[in-house]
C-alpha positions in Angstrom: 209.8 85.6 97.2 207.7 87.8 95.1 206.6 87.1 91.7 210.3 86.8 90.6 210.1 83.0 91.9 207.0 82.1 90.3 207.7 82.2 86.8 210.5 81.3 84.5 211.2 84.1 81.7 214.2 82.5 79.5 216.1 84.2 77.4 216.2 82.8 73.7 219.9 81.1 74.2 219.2 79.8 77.8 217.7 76.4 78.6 217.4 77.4 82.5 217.6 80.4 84.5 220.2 81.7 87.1 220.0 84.8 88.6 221.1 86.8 91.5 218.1 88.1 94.5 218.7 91.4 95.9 216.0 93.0 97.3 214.1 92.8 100.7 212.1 89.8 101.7 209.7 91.5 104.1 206.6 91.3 101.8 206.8 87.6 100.7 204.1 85.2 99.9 203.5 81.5 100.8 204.1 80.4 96.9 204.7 77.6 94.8 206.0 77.0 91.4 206.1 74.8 88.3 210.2 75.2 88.0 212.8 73.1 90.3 214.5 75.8 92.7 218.0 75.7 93.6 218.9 78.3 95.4 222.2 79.7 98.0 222.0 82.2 100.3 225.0 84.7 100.4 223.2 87.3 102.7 220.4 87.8 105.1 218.8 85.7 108.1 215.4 84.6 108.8 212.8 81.9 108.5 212.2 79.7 105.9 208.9 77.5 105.5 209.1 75.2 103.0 205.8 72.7 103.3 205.2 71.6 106.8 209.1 72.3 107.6 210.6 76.0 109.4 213.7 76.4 109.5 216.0 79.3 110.2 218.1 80.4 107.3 221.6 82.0 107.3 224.3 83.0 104.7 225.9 79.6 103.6 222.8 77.5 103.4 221.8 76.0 100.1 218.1 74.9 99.2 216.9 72.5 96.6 213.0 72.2 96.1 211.0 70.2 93.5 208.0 71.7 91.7 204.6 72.5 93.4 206.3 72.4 96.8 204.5 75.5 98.9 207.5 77.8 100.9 208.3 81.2 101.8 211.1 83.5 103.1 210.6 85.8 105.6 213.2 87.9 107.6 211.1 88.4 110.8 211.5 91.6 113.0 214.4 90.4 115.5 217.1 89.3 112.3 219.3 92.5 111.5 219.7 93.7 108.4 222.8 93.4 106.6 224.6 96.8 105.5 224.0 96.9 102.2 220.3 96.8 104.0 218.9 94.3 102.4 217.1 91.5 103.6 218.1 88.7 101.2 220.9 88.0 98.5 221.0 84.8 97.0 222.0 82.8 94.0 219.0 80.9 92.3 218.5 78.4 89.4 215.0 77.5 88.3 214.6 75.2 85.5 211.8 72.9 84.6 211.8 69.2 83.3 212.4 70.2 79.7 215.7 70.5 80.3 215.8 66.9 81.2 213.8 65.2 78.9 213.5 61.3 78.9 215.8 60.9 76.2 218.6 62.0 78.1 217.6 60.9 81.8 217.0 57.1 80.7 220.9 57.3 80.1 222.8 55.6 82.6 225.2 58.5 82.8 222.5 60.0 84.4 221.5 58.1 87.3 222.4 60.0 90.3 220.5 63.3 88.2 217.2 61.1 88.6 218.0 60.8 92.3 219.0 64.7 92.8 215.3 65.3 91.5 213.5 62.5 93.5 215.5 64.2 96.4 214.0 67.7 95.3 210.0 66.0 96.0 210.2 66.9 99.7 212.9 69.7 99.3 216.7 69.5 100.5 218.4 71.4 102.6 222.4 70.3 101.5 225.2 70.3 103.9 228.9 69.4 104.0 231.0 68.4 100.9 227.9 68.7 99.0 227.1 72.2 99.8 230.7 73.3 99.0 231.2 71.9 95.5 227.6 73.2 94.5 228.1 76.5 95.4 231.4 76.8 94.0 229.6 76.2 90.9 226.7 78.2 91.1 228.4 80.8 91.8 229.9 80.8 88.1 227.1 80.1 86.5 225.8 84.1 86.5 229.1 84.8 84.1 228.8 81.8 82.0 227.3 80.9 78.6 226.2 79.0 76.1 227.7 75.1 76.3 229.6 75.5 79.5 226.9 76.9 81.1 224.6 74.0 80.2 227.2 71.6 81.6 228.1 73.3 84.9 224.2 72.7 85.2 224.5 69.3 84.5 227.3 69.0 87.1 225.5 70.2 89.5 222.8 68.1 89.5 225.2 65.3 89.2 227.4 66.6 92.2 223.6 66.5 94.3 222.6 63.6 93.1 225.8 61.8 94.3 225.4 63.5 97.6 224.8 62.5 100.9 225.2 65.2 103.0 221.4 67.0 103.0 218.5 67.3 105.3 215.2 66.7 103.7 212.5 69.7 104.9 208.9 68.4 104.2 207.8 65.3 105.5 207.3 62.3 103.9 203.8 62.5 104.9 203.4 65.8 103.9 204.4 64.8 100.7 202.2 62.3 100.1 199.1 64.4 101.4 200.8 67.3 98.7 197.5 68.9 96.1 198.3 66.6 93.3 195.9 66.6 90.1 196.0 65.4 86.4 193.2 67.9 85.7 194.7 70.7 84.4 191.5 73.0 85.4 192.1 72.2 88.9 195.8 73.0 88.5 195.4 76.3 87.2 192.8 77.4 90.3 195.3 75.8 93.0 198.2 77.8 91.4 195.9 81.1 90.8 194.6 80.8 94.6 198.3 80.0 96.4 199.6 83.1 94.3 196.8 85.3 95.7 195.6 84.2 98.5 196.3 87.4 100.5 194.4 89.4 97.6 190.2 89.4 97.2 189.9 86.5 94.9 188.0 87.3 91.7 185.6 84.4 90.7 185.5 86.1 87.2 188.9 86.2 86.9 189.1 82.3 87.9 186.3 81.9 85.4 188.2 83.1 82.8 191.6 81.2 83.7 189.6 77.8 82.8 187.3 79.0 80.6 184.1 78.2 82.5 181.2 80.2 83.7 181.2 81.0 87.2 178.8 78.9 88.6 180.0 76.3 87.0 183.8 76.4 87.7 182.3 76.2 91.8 180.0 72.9 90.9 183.3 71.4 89.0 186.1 72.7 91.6 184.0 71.0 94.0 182.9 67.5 92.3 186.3 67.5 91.6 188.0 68.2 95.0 185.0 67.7 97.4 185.3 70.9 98.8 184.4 74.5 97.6 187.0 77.2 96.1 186.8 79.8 98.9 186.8 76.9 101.5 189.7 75.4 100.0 191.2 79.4 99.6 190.6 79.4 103.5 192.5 76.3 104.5 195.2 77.4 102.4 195.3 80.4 104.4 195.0 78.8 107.8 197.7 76.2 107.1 199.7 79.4 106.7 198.8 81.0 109.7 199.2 77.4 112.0 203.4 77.9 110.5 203.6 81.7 111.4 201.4 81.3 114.7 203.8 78.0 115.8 207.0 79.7 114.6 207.4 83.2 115.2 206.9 85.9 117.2 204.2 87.6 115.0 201.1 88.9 117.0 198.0 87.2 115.6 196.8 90.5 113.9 199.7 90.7 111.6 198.9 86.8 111.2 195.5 88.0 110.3 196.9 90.3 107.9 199.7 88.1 106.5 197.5 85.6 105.5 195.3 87.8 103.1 192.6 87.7 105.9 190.6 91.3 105.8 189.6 91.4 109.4 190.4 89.3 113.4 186.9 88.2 113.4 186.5 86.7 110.5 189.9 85.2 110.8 189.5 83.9 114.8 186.2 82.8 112.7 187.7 80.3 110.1 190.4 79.5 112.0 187.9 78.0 114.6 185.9 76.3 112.1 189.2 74.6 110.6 191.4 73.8 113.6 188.6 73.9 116.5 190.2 76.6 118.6 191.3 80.3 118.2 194.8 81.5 117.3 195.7 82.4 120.6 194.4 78.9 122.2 196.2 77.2 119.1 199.7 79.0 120.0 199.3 78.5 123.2 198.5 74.8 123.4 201.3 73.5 120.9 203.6 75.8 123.2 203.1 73.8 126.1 202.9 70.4 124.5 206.4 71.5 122.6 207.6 72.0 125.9 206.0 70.2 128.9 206.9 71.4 132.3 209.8 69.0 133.5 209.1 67.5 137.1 210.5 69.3 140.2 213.6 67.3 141.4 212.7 66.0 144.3 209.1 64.4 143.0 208.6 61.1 143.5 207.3 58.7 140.7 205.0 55.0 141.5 
């Protein structure tokens, strides 16, 4: 959700950040972030990928989702626009684990916190009683300050925590298969390449990020991860384009486009070389397996 959702700029008397998302939605990027996201949708329709889940979205629904967990909003040609003619308006915290350090979350008045952020590792979609007490809340918090503010935050993770109204989205195995590194290096090229993945990656500029030479950021990014940057770039990209190409409607040259691809060939190219079939083929297949052609009623089973 452009480069609003990527990073946290704090103000010098706020501890977390709430702010209100007005804008169109049509030029999003497949993105992670450092920061937890909590965010409520007051307006706009659409999908929502967040790891290996798709979802639609709609006004009303309220999203929780843990650091370094890849997603995306898109509004997709056939969802109207609203007419204020935006895309998207939505309420959104982002704060990272500094405002929970261990001091305070080893405190037994803080149990069901722990849980709301456990919850957050595969992302949450929250329902019922849950949904209705948060997003009174949030709601608020844009008008508050100081103390008050800081403990409607509190509340609110309480109020999920205690919850059991929610619908994970990622999979637990996705989770456990999620990029996960203590190497900071690496880190800082997996967050650089998922940021701009649709742009022409600059090996200089990655050089630079880790301080390393060129050739050798590609010998360590690969003895590291056992696989190359611009194959690992790629994957990212064709992950994205299995979502798009399972989920919507998108012909596979915007797919091409969307996923920071510069030509069809070279995308039908990669995407062969990753998932042994073309786009087209790929669509087609999961299609049919999705939805297998029911036997005629009078067929007759031994």
């Amino acid at each position: 959700m452009k480069e609003l959702l990527k990073t946290i700029t704090l103000r010098p008397d706020e501890s977390f950040f709430i702010g209100i998302f007005q804008d169109h939605i049509d030029q999003s990027t497949w993105h992670y972030h450092q920061a937890y996201e909590l965010s409520f949708i007051t307006e706009g329709s659409g999908r929502r990928i967040v790891g290996d889940s798709v979802e639609e979205f709609h006004p009303g629904d309220l999203i929780f989702i843990g650091p370094r967990i890849p997603h995306v909003w898109f509004s997709g040609g056939s969802y109207p626009k609203f007419p204020s003619g935006r895309t998207l308006e939505s309420v959104y915290l982002l704060f990272d684990s500094e405002i929970l350090p261990q001091e305070l979350t080893s405190l037994p008045e803080f149990v069901h916190v722990n849980r709301a952020l456990k919850l957050a590792e595969r992302g949450i979609r929250i329902t019922g009683d849950t949904l209705n007490e948060v997003s009174r809340l949030m709601l608020q918090l844009p008008y508050l300050s100081g103390i008050r503010r800081l403990m409607y935050f509190y509340e609110i993770m309480d109020i999920i925590g205690r919850g059991t109204s929610f619908v994970y989205l990622a999979s637990a195995a996705y989770a456990r298969s999620r990029f996960e590194t203590a190497n900071t290096r690496i880190n800082k090229i997996h967050e650089y390449l998922m940021k701009n993945y649709r742009e022409e990656i600059n090996l200089q500029k990655i050089s630079e990020l880790v301080h390393m030479a060129p050739a050798s950021v590609c010998r360590f990014f690969k003895a590291s991860t056992g696989i190359t940057i611009f194959a690992y770039l790629n994957k990212i990209k064709i992950d994205y384009s299995c979502n798009l190409l399972l989920n919507t409607d998108l012909n596979v040259v915007n797919i091409s486009d969307d996923c920071g691809f510069n030509n069809l060939s070279h995308f039908n190219k990669q995407f062969r070389k990753f998932m042994g079939t073309t786009p087209t083929q790929y669509r087609k297949l999961r299609q049919v397996r999705r939805n297998p052609r029911r036997p005629a009623e009078h067929s007759v089973s031994f």
